[in-house]
C-alpha positions as CSV (number, residue, x, y, z in Angstrom):
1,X,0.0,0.0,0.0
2,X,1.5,3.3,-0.7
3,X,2.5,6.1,1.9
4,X,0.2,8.5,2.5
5,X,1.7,11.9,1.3
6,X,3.5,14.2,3.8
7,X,2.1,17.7,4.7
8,X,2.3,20.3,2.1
9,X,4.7,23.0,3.6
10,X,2.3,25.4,1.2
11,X,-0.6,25.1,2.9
12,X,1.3,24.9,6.5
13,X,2.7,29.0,5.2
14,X,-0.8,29.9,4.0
15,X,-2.5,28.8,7.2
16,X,0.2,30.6,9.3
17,X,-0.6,33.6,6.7
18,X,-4.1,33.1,7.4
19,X,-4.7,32.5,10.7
20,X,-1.2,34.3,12.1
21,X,-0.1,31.4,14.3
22,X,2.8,29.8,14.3
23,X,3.8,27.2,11.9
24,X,5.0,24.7,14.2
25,X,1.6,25.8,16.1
26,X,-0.5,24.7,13.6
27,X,1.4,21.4,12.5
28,X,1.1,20.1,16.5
29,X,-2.6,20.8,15.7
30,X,-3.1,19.0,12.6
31,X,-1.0,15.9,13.9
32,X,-2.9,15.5,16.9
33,X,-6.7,16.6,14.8
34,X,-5.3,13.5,12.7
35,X,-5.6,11.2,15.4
36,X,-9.4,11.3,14.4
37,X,-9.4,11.1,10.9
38,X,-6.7,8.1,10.8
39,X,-7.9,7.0,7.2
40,X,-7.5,10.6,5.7
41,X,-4.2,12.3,4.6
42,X,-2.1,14.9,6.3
43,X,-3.3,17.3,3.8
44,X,-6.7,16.2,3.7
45,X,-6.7,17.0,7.9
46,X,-5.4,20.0,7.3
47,X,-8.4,20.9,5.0
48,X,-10.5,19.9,7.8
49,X,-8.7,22.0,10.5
50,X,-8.6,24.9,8.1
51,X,-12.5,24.5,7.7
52,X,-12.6,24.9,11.4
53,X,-10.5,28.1,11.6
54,X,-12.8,30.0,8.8
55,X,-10.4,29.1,5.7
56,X,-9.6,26.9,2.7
57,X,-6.8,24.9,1.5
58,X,-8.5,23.1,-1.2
59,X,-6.6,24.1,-3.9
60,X,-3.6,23.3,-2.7
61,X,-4.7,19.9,-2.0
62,X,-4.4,16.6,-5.0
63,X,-7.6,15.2,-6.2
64,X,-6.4,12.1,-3.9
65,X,-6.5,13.9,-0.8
66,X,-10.1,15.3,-1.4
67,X,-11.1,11.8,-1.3
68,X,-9.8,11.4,1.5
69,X,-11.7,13.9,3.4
70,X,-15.0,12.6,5.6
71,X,-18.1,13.8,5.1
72,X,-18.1,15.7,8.0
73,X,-19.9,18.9,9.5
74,X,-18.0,21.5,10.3
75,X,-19.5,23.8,13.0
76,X,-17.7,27.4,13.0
77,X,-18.4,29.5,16.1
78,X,-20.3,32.7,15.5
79,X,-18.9,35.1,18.0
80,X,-21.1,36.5,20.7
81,X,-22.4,39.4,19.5
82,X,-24.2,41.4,22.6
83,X,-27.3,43.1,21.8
84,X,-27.1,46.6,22.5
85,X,-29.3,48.3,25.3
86,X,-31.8,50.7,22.9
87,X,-31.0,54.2,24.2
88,X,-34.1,55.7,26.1
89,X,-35.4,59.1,25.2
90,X,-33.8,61.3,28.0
91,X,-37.0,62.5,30.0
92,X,-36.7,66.6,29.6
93,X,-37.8,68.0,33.0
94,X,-40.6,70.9,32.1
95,X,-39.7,73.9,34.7
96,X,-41.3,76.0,32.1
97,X,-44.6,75.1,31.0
98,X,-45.9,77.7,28.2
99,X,-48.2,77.2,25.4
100,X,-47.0,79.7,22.6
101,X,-47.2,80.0,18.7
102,X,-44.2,82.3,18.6
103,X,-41.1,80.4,17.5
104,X,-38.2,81.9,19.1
105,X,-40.2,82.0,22.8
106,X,-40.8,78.6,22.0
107,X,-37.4,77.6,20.9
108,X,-35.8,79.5,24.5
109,X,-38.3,78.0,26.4
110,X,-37.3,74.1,25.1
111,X,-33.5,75.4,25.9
112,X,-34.5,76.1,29.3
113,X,-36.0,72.7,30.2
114,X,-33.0,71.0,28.5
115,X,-30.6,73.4,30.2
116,X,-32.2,72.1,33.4
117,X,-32.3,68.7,33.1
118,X,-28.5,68.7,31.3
119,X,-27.8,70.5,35.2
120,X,-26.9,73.9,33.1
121,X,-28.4,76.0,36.0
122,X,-26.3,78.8,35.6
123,X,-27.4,78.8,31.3
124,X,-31.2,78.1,33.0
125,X,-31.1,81.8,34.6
126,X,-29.6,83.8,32.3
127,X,-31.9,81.8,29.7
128,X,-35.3,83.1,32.1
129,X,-34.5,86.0,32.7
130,X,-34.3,86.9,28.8
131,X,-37.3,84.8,28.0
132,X,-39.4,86.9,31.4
133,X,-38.2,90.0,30.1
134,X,-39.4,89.5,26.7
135,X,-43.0,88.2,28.0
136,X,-43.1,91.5,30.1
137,X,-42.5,93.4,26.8
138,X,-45.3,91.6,25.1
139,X,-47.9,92.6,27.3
140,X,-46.7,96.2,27.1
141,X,-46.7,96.3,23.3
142,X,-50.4,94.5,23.3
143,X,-52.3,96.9,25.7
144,X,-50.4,100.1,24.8
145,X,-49.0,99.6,20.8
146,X,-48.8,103.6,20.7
147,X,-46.8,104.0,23.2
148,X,-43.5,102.4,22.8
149,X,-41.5,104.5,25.1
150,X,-43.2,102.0,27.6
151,X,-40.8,98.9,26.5
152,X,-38.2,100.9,24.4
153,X,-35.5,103.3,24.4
154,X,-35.3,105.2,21.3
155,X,-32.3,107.4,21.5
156,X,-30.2,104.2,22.1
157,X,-32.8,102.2,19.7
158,X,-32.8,99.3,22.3
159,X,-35.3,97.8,24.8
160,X,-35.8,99.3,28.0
161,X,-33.4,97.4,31.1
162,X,-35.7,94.8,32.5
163,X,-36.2,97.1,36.2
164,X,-37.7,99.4,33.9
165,X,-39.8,97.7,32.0
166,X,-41.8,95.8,35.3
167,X,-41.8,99.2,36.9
168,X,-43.7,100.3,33.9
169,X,-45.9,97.5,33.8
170,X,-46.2,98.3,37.8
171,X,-47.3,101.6,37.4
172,X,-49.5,100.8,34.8
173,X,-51.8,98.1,36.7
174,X,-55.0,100.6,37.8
175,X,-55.8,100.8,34.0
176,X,-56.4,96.6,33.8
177,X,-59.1,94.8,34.8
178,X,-59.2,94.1,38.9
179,X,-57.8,90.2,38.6
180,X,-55.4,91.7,36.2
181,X,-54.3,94.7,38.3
182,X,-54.1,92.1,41.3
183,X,-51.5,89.6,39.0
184,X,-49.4,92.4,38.3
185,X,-48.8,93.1,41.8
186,X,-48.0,89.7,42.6
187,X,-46.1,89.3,39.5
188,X,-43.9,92.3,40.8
189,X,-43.4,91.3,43.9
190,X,-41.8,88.4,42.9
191,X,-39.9,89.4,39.8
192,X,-38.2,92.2,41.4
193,X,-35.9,90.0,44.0
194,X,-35.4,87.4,40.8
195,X,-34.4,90.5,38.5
196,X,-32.0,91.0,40.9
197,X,-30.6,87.9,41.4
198,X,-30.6,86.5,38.3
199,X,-28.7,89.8,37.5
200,X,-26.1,88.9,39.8
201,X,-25.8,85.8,37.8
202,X,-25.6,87.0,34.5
203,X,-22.6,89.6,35.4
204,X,-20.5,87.8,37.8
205,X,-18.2,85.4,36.7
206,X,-17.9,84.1,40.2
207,X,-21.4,83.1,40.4
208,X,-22.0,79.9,39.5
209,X,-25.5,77.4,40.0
210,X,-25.0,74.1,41.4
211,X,-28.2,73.7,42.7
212,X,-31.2,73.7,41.5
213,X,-33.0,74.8,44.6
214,X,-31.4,78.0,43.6
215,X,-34.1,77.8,40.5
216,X,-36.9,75.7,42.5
217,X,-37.0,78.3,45.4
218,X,-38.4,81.0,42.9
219,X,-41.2,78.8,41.4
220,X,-41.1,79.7,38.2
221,X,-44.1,78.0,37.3
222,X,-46.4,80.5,39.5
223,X,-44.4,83.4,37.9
224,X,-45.2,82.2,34.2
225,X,-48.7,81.7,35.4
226,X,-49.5,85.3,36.8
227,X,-47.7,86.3,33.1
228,X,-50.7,84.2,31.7
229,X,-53.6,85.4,33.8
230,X,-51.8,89.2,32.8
231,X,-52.1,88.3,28.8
């Protein structure tokens, strides 16, 4: 009976190309991998450790080694592939609540709530303030569109500082209705001390929010709804 053929030192470089082991790696594994395919060639055993690795080395193989192969099932591992957590919609916490058709309100408003739950409170008072002044304006312009010196300076062709613009508002309340005139007051006494301090905010660079009881304590939600019941 003739020998079987020794191991093609072909297909023992293109399996170390392949799989980057070691020659002398990979012939210990196909001598002792032959051990249960007695009746096939070297080569043939190396097909079927090649198969196992992900590869080929059929073509380098004779006609007589291919018969030599079993018909045999080769399982490759699929590696684990772990399933990623979906990312959950952050949950934006609403400090302002304000129904409005105007775009930019509505833009500054959604930057406030983000800026609040991002923990931005320092951005979340300057970001008020501007969107409370503005509100204050609006009511102005509404009741009195004639009389624009009310909300604006125009030598300096500028809104009027915020302190002035509330005082205005202030000292206009006898000519609303009596629920009205009573919001105003309310809304006055509690937008003064928050002008303030959200003033204090806005122009020192050593003032910094960590906290957002410095933002709960002013409840801004009975604020914006006093500027409602005023509209």
């Amino acid at each position: 009976m003739p020998s079987k053929p020794e191991l093609n030192p072909k297909i023992l470089d293109y399996l170390h190309q392949k799989l980057g082991k070691p020659i002398s790696t990979i012939r210990s594994a196909i001598s002792v991998l032959k051990r249960e395919y007695p009746q096939s060639t070297s080569n043939a055993v190396a097909q079927i450790y090649a198969q196992q690795h992900g590869v080929s080395v059929r073509r380098l193989i004779s006609k007589e080694d291919k018969q030599t192969i079993p018909p045999i099932r080769i399982e490759k591992t699929e590696p684990l592939r772990l399933k990623r957590k979906a990312k959950s919609a952050e949950q934006i916490k609403e400090i302002i609540k304000f129904e409005t058709t105007d775009y930019f309100l509505q833009k500054h408003i959604r930057e406030i709530n983000r800026a609040y739950t991002k923990q931005c409170y320092t951005c979340v008072f300057v970001l008020t303030r501007k969107v409370l002044e503005n509100m204050i304006i609006g009511i102005l312009k509404e009741k009195y569109p004639t009389e624009r010196t009310l909300y604006f300076d125009t030598t300096k062709y500028r809104n009027l500082d915020f302190s002035v613009v509330l005082d205005n508002l202030f000292q206009k309340r006898s000519e609303f209705d009596s629920d009205k005139k009573e919001a105003i007051e309310r809304l006055h006494q509690k937008l003064k001390p928050f002008k303030n301090d959200a003033n204090d905010k806005v122009h020192s660079l050593y003032h910094i929010v960590e906290n957002p009881n410095e933002i709960d304590d002013w409840n801004l939600d009975t604020i914006i709804a006093l500027i409602e019941k005023i509209m």
